[in-house]
C-alpha positions in Angstrom: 58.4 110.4 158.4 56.8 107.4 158.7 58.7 103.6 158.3 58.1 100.7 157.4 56.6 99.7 160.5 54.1 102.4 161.0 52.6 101.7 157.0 52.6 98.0 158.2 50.6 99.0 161.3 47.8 100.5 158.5 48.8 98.4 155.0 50.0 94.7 156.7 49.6 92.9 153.3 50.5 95.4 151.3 53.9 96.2 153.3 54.7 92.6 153.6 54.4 92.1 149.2 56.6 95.3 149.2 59.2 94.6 151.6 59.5 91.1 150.7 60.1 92.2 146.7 62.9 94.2 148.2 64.7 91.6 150.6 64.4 88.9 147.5 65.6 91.4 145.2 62.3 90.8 143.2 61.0 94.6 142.3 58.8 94.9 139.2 59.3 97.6 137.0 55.7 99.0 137.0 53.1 98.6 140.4 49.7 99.9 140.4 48.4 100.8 143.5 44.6 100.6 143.6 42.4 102.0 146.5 40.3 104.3 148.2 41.7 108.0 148.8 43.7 108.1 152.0 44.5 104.5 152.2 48.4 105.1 151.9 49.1 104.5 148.7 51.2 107.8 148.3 53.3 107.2 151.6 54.2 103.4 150.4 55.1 104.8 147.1 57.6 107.2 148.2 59.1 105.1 151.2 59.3 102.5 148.5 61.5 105.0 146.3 63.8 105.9 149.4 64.4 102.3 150.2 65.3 102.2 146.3 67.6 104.4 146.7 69.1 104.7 150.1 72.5 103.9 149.6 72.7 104.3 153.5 69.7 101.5 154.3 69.8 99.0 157.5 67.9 96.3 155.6 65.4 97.3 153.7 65.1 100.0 155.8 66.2 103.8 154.4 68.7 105.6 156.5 66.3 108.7 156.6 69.5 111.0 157.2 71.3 110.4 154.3 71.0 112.5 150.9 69.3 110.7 148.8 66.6 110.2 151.4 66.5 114.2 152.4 66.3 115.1 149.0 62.8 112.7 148.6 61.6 114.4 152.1 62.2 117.7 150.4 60.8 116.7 146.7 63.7 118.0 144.7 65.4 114.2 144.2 66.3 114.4 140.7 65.7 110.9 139.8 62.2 110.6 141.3 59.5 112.4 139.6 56.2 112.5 140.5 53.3 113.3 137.9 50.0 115.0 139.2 46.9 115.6 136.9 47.3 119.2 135.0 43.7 120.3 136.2 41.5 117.2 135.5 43.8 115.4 133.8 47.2 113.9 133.2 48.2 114.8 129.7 50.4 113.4 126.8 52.8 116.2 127.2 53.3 115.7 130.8 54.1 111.8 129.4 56.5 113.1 126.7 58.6 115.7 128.9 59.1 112.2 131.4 60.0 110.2 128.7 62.9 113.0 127.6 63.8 113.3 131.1 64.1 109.6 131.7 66.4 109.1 128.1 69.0 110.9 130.3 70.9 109.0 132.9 70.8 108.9 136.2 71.8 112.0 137.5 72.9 110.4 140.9 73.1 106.8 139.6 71.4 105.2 137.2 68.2 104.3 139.3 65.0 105.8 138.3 61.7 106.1 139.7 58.3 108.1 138.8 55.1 108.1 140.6 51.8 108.7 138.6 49.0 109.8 141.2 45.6 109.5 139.6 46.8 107.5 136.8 43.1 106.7 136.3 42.7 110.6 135.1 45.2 109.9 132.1 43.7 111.4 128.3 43.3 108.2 126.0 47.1 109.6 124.3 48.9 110.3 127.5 48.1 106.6 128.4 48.6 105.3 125.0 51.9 107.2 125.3 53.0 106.4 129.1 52.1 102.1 127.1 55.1 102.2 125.3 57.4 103.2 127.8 55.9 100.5 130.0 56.8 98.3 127.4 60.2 99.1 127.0 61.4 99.8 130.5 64.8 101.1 131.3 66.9 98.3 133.6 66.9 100.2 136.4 63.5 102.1 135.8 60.4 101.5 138.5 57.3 103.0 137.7 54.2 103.0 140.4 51.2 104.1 139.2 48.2 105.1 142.2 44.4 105.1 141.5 40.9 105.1 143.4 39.4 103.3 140.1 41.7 100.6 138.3 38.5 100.8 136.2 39.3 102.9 134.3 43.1 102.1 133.8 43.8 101.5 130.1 43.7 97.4 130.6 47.1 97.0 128.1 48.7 99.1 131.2 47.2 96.9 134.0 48.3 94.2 132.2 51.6 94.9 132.5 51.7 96.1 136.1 52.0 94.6 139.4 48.7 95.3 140.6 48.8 95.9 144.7 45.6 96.4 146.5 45.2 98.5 149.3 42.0 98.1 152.3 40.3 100.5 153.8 41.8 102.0 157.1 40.2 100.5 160.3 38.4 103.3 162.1 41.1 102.7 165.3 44.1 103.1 162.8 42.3 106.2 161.4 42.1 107.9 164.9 45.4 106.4 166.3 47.4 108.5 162.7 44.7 111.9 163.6 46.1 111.8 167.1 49.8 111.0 165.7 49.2 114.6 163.0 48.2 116.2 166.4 44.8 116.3 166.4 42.7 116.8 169.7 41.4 113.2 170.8 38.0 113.7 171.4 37.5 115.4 167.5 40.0 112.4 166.1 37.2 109.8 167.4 34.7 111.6 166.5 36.0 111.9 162.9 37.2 108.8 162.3 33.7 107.0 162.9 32.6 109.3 159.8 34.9 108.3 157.4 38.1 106.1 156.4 39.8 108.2 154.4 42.6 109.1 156.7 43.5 112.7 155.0 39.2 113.4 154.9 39.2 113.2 158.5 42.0 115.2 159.1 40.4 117.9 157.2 37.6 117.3 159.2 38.9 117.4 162.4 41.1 120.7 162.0 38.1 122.1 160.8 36.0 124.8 163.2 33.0 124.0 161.8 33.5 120.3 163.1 34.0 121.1 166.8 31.3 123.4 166.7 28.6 120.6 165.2 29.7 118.4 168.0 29.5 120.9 170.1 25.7 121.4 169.0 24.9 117.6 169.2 25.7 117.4 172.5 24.0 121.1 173.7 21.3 119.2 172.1 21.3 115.9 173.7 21.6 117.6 176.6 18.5 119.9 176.1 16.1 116.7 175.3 16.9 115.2 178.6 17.1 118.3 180.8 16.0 120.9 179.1 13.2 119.9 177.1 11.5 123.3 176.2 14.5 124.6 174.5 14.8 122.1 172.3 13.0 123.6 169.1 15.1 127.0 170.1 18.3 124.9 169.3 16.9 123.7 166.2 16.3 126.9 164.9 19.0 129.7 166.1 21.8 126.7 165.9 21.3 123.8 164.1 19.8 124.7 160.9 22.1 128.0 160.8 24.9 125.5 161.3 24.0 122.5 159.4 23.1 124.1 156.0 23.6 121.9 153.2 22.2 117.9 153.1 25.7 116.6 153.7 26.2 119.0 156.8 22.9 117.8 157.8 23.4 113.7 157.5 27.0 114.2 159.1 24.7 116.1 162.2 22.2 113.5 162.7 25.5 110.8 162.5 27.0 112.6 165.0 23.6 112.2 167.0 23.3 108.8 166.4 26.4 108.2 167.8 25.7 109.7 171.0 22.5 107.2 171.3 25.0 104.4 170.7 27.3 105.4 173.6 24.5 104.9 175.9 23.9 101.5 174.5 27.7 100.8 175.1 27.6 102.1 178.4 24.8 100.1 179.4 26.6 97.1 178.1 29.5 98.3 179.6 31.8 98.7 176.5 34.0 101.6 176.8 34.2 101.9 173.5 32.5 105.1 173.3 32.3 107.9 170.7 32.2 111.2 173.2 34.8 109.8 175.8 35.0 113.3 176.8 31.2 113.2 177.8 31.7 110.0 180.1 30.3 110.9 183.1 27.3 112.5 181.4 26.3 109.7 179.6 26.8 107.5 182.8 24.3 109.6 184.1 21.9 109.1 181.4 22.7 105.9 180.8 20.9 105.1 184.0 17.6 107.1 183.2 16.9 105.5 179.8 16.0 101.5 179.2 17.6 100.2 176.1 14.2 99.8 174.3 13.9 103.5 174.7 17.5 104.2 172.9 16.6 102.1 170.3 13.8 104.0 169.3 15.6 106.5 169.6 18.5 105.4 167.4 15.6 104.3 164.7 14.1 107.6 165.0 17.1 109.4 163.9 17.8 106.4 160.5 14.0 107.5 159.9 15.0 111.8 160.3 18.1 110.8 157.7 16.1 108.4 155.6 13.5 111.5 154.9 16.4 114.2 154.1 17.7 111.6 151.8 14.2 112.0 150.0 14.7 116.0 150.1 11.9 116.3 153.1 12.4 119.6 154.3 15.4 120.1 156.8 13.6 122.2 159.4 10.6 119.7 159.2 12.8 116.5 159.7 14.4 118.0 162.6 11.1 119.2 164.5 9.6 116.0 164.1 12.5 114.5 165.0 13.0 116.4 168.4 9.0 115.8 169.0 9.7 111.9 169.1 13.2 112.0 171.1 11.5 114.5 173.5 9.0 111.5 175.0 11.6 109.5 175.8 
């Protein structure tokens, strides 16, 4: 259960418009949150609805203990609803049966709040529909609204919205929240240089397949410096049975790249490194190679993704590839 102070540690702006609204007692009655998937729109919204209702609150603060904010953590408040796309979309009955539900009181008090994730993915009626209740908002009513493309947001409906913006994770707040969920450190690094999305690199990092590609890179790495006849055995019996599709196969030559950079780092001596894990083996290489050397190496690998980009066969890209990090 996460505070107010941990989403300010990955949303500062957006936490400090949010909180603020709530300590002047200045809430709108409709918010769209706009940004990328696993930027914390979600987790903002529904903190924002506990703190709503919390009769219990230090602050702004929710109690956490108290019923109003158990019955949020367990999804069964009955004054909160949250609406989720039916399939690919979120249609005009799903609208209609909130509207009914929201002509009722209050079933706890006379507060109400509904979430619309994906509101981008409305049908043109269900947003024409979900229009007029925006227009006529109950006193007590607060409606946010979550999309990855405000584009697309009927622009009658974003008019009438508080429109809250939310940035990109930083790739350190995206590892610190992987190792919070319990993920191994090593694989939340690794991860979270590959993408921002917070919940994509979960995924990522829980998945076998994952460990195992790292696991390959560095076999890998490790065969072009010390083992330089096995190489093109790797490529074949590991590699191209493990890296089968062209997103596989850019995320394998990233993970690469990354290992070329760590030697750059360590020559520079920034400890910033990718495969902390692999320290004292790239300490040891680190001294073998000169740093025009790693570059060419590092430029040899943008080339091997450049040319899958262009559909160049995989196992082609991959022995030429090895050919040119073999001389070094």
């Amino acid at each position: 259960m996460a505070d107010w102070n941990e989403l300010k540690e990955r949303q500062p702006t957006v936490v400090r418009m949010v909180t603020n609204s709530f300590t002047k007692d200045r809430l709108s009655h409709a918010y769209l949150f706009d940004g990328g998937a696993g930027t914390g729109k979600k987790d903002v919204a529904v903190h924002m609805a506990k703190t709503y209702f919390c009769q219990e609150r230090t602050g702004i603060e929710p109690c956490q203990h108290c019923k109003d904010c158990k019955r949020i953590d367990s999804g069964n408040h009955p004054d909160l609803h949250l609406i989720e796309p039916e399939g690919q979309s979120i249609k005009i009955d799903q609208i209609r049966k909130l509207q009914k539900e929201f002509s009722y009181l209050g079933v706890e008090s006379r507060k109400k709040v509904y979430i619309l994730n994906h509101s981008d993915r409305m049908t043109t009626q269900a947003a024409n529909s979900l229009l007029k209740f925006l227009e006529e908002p109950g006193q007590m009513t607060m409606a946010i609204l979550l999309t990855e493309q405000k584009q697309h947001i009927l622009s009658t409906i974003y008019s009438r919205c508080q429109v809250i913006t939310f940035q990109p994770l930083s790739t350190n707040g995206v590892e610190e929240a992987l190792i919070n969920d319990g993920v191994t450190p090593y694989l939340a690094k690794s991860a979270a240089q590959l993408t921002n999305d917070q919940r994509a690199a979960k995924e990522l990092a829980l998945d076998e397949w994952f460990a195992q590609a790292r696991a390959i890179v560095i076999q890998l790495t490790e065969e072009l410096k010390e083992r330089p006849h096995q190489v093109f055995l790797t490529i074949h019996d590991k590699w191209l049975a493990h890296f089968k599709d062209k997103t596989q196969q850019d995320m394998g030559l990233n993970l690469m790249l990354f290992w070329y950079k760590d030697l750059l780092k360590i020559q520079l001596q920034d400890n910033r490194i990718v495969y902390a894990d692999q320290k004292d083996k790239l300490e040891r290489y680190a001294l073998q190679f000169g740093r025009k050397k790693i570059s060419q190496h590092m430029m040899a690998i943008l080339d091997a993704k450049r040319r899958l980009s262009a559909n160049t066969n995989p196992q082609f890209v991959m022995e030429q590839l090895v050919l040119r990090l073999r001389e070094g």
